[in-house]
C-alpha positions as a LaTeX table, in Angstrom:
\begin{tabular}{lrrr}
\hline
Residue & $x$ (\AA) & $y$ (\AA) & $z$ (\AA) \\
\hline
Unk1 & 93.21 & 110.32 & 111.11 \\
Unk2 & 96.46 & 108.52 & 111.04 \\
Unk3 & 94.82 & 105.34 & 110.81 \\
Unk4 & 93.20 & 106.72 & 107.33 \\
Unk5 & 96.06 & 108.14 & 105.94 \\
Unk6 & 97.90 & 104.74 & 106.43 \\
Unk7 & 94.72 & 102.94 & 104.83 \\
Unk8 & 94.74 & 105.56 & 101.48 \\
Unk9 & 98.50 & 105.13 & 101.06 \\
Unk10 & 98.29 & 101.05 & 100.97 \\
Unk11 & 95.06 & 101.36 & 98.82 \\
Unk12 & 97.64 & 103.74 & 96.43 \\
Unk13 & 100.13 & 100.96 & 96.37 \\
Unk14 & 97.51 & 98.35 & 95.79 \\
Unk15 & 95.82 & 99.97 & 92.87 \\
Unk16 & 99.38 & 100.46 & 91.79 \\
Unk17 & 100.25 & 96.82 & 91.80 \\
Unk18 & 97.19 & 96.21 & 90.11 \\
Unk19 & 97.53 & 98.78 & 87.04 \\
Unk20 & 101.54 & 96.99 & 86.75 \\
Unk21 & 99.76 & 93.30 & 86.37 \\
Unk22 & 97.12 & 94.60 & 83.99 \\
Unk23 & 99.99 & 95.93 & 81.83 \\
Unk24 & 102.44 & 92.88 & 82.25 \\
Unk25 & 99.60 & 90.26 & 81.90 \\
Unk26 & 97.94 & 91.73 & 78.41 \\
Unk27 & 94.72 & 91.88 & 79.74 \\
Unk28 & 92.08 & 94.95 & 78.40 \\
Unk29 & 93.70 & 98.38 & 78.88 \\
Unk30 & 90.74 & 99.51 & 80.83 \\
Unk31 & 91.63 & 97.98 & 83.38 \\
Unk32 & 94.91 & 99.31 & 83.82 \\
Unk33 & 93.61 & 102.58 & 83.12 \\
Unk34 & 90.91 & 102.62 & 85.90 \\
Unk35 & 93.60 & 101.20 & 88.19 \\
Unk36 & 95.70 & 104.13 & 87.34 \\
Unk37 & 92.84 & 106.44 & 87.68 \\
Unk38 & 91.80 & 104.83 & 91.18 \\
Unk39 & 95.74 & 105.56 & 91.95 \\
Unk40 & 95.87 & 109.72 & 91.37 \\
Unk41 & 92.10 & 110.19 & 93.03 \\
Unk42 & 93.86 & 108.45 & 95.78 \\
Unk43 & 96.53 & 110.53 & 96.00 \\
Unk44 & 94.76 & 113.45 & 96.15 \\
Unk45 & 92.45 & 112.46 & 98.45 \\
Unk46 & 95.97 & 111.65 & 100.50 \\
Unk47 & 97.11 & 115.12 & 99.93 \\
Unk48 & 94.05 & 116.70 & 100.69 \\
Unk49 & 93.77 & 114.99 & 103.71 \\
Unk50 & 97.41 & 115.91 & 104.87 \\
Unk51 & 96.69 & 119.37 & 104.38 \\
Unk52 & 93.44 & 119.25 & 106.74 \\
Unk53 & 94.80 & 117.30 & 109.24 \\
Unk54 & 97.46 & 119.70 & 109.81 \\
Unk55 & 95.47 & 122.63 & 109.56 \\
Unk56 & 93.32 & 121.15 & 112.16 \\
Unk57 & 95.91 & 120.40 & 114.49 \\
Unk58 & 95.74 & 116.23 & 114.39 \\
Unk59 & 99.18 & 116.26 & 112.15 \\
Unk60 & 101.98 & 117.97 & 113.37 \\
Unk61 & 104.62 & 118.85 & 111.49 \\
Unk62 & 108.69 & 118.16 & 113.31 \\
Unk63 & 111.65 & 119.20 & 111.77 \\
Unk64 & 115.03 & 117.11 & 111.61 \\
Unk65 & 117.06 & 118.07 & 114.56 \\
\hline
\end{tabular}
């Protein structure tokens, strides 16, 4: 579960990078806009799979002590 969380957050950052050089580089907006809509499925995919692993007990949640 970990491992996938890790994977989804450097596929975020990826996508990311690749919606900023579709933008600086001039090339066709489509491609920055699928990037960017890659980017927020992504990130709720992330969320969604924070939320079940903690409800299933895999994530634990620790406070700052």
């Amino acid at each position: 579960m970990k491992i996938l969380i890790i994977v989804t957050l450097v596929a975020i950052i990826a996508s990311l990078g690749h919606a900023l050089f579709s933008m600086s580089s001039g090339r066709r907006d489509r491609a920055m806009v699928r990037a960017l809509t890659v980017r927020v499925t992504l990130s709720v995919a992330l969320f969604a799979m924070l939320m079940i692993g903690w409800y299933t007990g895999h994530i634990q949640p620790h406070g700052l002590r």
